[in-house]
N, C-alpha and C positions, 0 to 999 in steps of 0.2 A: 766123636762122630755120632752123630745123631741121625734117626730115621726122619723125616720129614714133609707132612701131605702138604701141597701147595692147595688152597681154597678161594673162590671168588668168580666173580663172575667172566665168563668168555671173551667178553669184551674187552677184557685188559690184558691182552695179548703182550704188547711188546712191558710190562711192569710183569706178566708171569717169566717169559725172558730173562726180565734184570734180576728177577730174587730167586730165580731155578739158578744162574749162573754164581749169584753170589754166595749162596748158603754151598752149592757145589764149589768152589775155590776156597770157601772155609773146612772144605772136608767131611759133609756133611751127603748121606744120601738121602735125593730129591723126586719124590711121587708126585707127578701133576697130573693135569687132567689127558686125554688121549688126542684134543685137536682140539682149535678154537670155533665153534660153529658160529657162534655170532660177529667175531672180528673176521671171519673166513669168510660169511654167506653160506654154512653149509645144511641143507635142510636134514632133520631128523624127525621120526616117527615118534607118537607119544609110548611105545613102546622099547622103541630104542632111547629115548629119554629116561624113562623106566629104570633099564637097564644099565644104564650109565651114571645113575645115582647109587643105585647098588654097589656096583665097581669101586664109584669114591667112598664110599661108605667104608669096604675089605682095605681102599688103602689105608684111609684113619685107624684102623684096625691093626693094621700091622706098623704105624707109627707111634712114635713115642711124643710127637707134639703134631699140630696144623697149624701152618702161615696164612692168615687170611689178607689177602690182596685186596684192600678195602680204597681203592682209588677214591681221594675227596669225602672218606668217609663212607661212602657206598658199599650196603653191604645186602644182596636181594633174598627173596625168598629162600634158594636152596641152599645159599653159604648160610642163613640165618639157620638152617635146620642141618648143615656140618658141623656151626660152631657148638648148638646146643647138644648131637650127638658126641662131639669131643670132651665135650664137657661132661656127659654122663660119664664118661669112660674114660676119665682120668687124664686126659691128654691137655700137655699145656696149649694153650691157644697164645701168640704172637699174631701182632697188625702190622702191615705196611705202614700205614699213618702214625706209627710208633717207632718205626724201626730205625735204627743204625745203619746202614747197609755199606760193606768199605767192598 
């Protein structure tokens, strides 16, 4: 049983779904982001942007790896600056675009 941050961008709502549900059925517990703003339409303040990079940051923190949700290889600005902070910090990094997923 492993801690586990989900990473990537909003947009891939229903692929954050399929690898919350699968790593959860492998027994694993799963920290994702708190709501899709961009697959929702939900407007956010650059302060509450802010503040929601923060948050992902305490979960990587308290995980022991990050799955980055790399749809077609796509991977933007802010997951590029999760992957590189998981990386200082010792956390293994796993891709969608690599994975196994049963």
């Amino acid at each position: 049983m492993a801690v586990i941050t989900l990473c990537g961008s909003t947009k891939f709502k229903p692929q954050f779904r399929e690898v919350e549900a699968a790593l959860t059925l492998q027994g694993h517990i799963v920290l994702s982001v708190g709501f899709f703003e961009q697959s929702d339409g939900i407007e956010i303040t650059k302060a509450q942007e802010g503040m929601l990079k923060e948050l992902h940051f305490h979960k990587i923190d308290m995980s022991e790896e990050i799955f980055v949700i790399d749809v077609n290889g796509y991977i933007g600005e802010s997951t590029r600056a999760e992957i590189e902070y998981a990386n200082r910090h010792g956390k293994q990094v796993r891709y969608y675009s690599k994975a196994q997923l049963e």
